[in-house]
C-alpha positions in Angstrom: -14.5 4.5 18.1 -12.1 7.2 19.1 -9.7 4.5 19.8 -9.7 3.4 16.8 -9.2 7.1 14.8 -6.3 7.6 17.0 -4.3 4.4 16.2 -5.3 5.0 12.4 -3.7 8.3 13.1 -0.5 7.3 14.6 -0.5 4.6 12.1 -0.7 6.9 9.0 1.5 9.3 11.0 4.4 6.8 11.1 3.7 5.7 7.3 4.3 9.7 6.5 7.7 9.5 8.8 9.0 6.3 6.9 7.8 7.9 4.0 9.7 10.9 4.4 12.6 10.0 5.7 13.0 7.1 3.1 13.1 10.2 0.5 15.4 12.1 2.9 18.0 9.6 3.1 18.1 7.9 0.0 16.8 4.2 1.4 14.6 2.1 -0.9 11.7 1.3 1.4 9.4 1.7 -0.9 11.3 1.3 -4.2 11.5 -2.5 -3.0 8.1 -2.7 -2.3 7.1 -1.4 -5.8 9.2 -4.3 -7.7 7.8 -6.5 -5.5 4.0 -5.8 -6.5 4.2 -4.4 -10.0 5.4 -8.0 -11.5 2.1 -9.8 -10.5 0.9 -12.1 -12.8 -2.6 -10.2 -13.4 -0.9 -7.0 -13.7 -1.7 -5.7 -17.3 1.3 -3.2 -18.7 0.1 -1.8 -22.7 2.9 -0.3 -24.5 1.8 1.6 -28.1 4.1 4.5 -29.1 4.6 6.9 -26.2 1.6 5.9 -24.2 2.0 3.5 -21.3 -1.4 2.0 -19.7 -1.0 0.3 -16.6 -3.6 -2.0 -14.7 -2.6 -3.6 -11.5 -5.3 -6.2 -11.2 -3.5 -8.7 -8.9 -2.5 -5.8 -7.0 -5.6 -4.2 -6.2 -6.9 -7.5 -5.0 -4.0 -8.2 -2.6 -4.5 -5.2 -1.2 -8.2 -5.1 -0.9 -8.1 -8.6 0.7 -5.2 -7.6 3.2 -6.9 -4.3 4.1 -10.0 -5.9 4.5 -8.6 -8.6 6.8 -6.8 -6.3 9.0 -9.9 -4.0 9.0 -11.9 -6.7 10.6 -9.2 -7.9 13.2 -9.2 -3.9 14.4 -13.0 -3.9 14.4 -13.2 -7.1 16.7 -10.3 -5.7 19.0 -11.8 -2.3 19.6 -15.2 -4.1 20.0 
């Protein structure tokens, strides 16, 4: 199990590193991974006046499936 914590460690280490130096250097990284999920079909955008309300449907359950797929590979490696 301490396996495990450690790679998740260097894992979200290196996420914070990308992260930061995206913002550092001006690259996109992450700019084109936002376009890329926020025009789902599922994704609800509401638009009234000054108030934007956004739900990203499709997006939370990409990302809950992937997660939860690479959550179970790591398990059954480190088991």
């Amino acid at each position: 199990m301490t396996k495990l914590f450690f790679y998740l460690g260097v894992v979200f280490l290196l996420l914070a590193v990308v992260s930061f130096l995206s913002s550092a250097f001006k690259w996109n990284v992450f700019d084109n991974l936002g376009r890329l999920f926020s025009n789902l079909p599922g994704n609800i955008k509401w638009t009234r006046g000054n108030m934007t309300v956004y739900l990203p449907i499709a997006t939370m359950l990409i990302v809950s499936i992937v997660l939860s797929l690479a959550l179970n590979l790591i398990l059954k490696w480190f088991k």
